[in-house]
C-alpha positions as CSV (number, residue, x, y, z in Angstrom):
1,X,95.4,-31.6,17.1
2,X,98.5,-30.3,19.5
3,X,100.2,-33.3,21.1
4,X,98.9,-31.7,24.7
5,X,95.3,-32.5,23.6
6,X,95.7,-36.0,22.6
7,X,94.8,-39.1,24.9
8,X,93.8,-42.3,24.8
9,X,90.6,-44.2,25.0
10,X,89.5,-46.6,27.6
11,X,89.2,-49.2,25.1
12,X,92.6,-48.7,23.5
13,X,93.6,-49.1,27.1
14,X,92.0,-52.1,27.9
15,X,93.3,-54.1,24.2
16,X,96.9,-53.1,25.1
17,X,96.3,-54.1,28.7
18,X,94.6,-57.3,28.0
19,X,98.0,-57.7,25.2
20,X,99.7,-57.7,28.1
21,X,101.3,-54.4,27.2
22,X,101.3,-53.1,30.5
23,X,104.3,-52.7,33.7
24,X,103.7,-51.5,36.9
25,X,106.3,-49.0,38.5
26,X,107.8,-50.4,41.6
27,X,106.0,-47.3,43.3
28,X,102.8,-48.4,42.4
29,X,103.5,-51.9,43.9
30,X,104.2,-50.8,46.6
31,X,101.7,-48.3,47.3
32,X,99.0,-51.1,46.2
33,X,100.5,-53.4,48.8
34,X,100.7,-51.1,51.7
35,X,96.4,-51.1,51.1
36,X,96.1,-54.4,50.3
37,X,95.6,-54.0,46.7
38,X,97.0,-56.7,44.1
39,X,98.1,-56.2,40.7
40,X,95.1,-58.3,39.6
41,X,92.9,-55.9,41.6
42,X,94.2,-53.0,39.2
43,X,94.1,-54.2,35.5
44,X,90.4,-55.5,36.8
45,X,89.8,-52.3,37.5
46,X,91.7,-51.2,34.3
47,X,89.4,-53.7,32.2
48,X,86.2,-52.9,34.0
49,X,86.6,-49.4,35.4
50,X,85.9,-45.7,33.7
51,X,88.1,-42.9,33.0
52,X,87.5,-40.1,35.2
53,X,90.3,-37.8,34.8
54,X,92.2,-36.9,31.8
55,X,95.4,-35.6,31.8
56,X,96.8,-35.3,28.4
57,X,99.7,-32.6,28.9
58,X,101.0,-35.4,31.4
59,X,99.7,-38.4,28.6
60,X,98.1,-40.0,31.8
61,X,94.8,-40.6,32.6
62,X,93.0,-41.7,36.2
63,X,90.7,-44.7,35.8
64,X,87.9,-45.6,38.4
65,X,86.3,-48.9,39.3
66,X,85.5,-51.2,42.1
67,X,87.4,-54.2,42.8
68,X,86.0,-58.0,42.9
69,X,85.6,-56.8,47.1
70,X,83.6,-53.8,46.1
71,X,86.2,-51.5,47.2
72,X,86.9,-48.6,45.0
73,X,89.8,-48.1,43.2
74,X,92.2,-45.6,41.6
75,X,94.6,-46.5,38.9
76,X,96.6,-44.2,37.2
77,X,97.7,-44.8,33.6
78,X,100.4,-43.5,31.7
79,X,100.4,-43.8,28.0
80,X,104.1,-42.1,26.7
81,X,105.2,-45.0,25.4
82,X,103.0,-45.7,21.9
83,X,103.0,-49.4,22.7
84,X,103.0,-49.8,26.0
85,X,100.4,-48.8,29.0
86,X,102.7,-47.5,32.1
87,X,100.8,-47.4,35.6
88,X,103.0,-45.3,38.1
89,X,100.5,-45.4,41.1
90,X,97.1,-47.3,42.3
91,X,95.5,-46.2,45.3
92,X,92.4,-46.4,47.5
93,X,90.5,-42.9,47.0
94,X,91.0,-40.7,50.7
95,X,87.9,-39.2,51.5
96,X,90.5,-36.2,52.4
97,X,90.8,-35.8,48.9
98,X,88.0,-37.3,46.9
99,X,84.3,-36.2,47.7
100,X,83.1,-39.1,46.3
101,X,85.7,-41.7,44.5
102,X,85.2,-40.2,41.3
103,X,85.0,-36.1,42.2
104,X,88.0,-34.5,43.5
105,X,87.4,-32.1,46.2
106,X,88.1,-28.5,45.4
107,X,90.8,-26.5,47.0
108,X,89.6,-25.6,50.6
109,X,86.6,-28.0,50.1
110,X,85.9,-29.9,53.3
């Protein structure tokens, strides 16, 4: 298997996540903050949520879920490091962008 078609499970995910073998990127911090978001709102989601986007060129995946508030929630994962689960960004899923919060829209979909 090429390195570009390799990716990680959920539930490798979630064991190095519940390890504790996670950091947030400042970004993501504050982007979470800005929408009132908490870390704790993202590994939930992490621990509870689906993967709905796969990105293994990048070695990132986009995991869904809802939050304790049932609000949904994006979380993006980055898994480049072998022993440690990066997320660079969590956000609230634009209806802009996102027909529902797990389908992206097409390009010139309204």
């Amino acid at each position: 298997m090429a390195d570009t078609e390799v990716y990680l499970d959920i539930e490798t995910i979630r064991r190095l996540v519940r390890e504790g073998k996670y950091y947030f990127y400042v970004h993501a911090l504050t982007e979470a903050k800005k929408e009132g978001v908490t870390p704790e709102d993202a590994v939930y989601v992490v621990l509870n949520g689906n993967i709905i986007e796969r990105s293994p060129e990048r070695k990132r995946t986009l995991v869904f879920g809802m939050m304790t508030s049932n609000i949904p929630l994006h979380v993006v994962c980055d898994y480049s490091n072998d022993d440690l689960i990066l997320i660079p960004t969590v956000y609230i899923p634009s209806r802009r962008r996102w027909v529902s919060s797990q389908r992206r829209k097409a390009k010139g979909e309204k």
